[in-house]
Every structure is written in structure tokens, then in C-alpha cells.
N, C-alpha and C positions, 0 to 999 in steps of 0.2 A: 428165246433170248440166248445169245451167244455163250457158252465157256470162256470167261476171261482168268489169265495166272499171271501173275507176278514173278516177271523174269530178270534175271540178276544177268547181266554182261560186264564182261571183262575183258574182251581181246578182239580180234577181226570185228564184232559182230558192232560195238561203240560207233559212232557218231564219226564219219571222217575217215572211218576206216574201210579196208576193202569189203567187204561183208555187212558193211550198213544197211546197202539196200535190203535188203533180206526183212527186214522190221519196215518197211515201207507201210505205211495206214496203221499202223499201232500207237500205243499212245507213251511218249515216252513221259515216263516221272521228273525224271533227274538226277544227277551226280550220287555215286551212293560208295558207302568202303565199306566191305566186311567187319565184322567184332576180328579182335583177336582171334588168332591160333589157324590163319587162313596162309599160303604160299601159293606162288605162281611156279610151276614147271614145266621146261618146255616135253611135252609127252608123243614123239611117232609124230613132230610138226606140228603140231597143234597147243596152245599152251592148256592146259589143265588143273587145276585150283583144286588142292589138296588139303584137307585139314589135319593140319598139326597142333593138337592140342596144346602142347607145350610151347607155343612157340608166341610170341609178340608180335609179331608179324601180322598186315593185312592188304588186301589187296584192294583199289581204287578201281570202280566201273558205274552201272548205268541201271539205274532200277526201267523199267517197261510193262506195259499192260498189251498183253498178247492177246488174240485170240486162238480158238480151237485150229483152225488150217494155217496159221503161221506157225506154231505151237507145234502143229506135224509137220510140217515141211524144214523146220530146222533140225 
């Protein structure tokens, strides 16, 4: 049986975006936002989800059930 993990998206990779296909045959969950103390930054083009403990802040994305070769190929 397959390795499956619970994958957290926030940027290109969501639903509609360019990088969606990329999760093509996976199972998506649905709509999910971090707890507190999460930021988005843009890091070298790419956005990057940083944790700031201190902070109120959270960020809106996509929970997913991957498996093991999606899982490597991202």
C-alpha cells in the first residue's frame, strides 16, 4: 500500500493556479488556514510561509492527500 501525507498548499500549487496540475490524481481535502503566527513572503520568486510566532497573522490554502511519487516530484 501507498505512503500517503497530508500536504498543506498555499501558492502556485491551489486549485486554478499555474502549478495545479502538479497534484493531478491526488485527493484534495479542502479549503484550510494555518493557526496563528504563520506569514507569507515572497523568498528568490517563490512565496515561502514562515513562522512567526508572534505574530496574528495566517495564511489561507488547500489541505491534500499525496502520495509517495507526487510527494518526490514536488
Amino acid at each position: 500500500m501507498p505512503q500517503l501525507t497530508l500536504l498543506f498548499v498555499y501558492g502556485t500549487l491551489k486549485q486554478g493556479q499555474r502549478a495545479a496540475a502538479r497534484l493531478a490524481g491526488q485527493r484534495w481535502l479542502g479549503s484550510a488556514r494555518t493557526g496563528p503566527g504563520f506569514t507569507l513572503y515572497q523568498l528568490d520568486g517563490y512565496p515561502g510561509l514562515v513562522r512567526e510566532p508572534d505574530s496574528d497573522a495566517s495564511v489561507v490554502g488547500e489541505l491534500w492527500l499525496v502520495d509517495d511519487p507526487c510527494l518526490h516530484a514536488l
